[in-house]
C-alpha positions in Angstrom: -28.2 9.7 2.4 -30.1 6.4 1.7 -29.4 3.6 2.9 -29.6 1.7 -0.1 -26.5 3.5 -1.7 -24.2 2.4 1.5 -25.6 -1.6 1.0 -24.9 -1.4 -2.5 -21.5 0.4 -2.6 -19.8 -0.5 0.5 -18.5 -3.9 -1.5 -16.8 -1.9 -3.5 -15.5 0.9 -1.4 -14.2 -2.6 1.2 -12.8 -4.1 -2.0 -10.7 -0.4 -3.5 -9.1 -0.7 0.1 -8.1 -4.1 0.2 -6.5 -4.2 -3.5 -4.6 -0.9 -1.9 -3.5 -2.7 1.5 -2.0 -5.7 -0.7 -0.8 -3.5 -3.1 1.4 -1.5 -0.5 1.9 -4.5 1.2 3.8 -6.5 -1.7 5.4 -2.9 -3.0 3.6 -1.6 -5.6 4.2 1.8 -3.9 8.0 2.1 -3.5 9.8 5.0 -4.5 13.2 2.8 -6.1 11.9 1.7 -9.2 14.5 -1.8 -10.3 11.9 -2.8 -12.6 13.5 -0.7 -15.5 16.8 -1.8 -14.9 15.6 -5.8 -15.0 14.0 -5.5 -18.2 16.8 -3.7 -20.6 19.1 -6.3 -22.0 22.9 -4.9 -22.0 24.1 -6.9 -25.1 20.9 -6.6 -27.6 22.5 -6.3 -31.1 21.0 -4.6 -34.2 20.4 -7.6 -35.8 18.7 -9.8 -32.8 15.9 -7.0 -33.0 15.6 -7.7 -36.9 15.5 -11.4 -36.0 12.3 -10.8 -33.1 10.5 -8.2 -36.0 10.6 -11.0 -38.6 9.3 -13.5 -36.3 6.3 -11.1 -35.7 5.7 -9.4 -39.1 5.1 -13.3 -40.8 2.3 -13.7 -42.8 0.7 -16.9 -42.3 
């Protein structure tokens, strides 16, 4: 292997690691997934969806 190919791509290969260390570190990994229970809203009506798809469907 040249040497050249280690210089250039060891950056890289140093960098993929470190996004993975911080990654597991802060959680990313964990099996119990909350996130989808956060993000639903229990109460959401019919007509506060109509309210958010006229907001976006204005024409200027």
């Amino acid at each position: 292997m040249d040497i050249r190919y280690l210089v250039v791509g060891a950056p890289f290969i140093i960098a993929f690691f470190y996004t993975l260390y911080w990654l597991r570190k802060w959680g990313a990994f964990n099996t119990t997934n909350n996130l989808s229970k956060k993000m639903t809203q229990k109460n959401e009506s019919i007509e506060e969806s109509y309210i958010l798809e006229n907001i976006f469907l204005t024409k200027n």
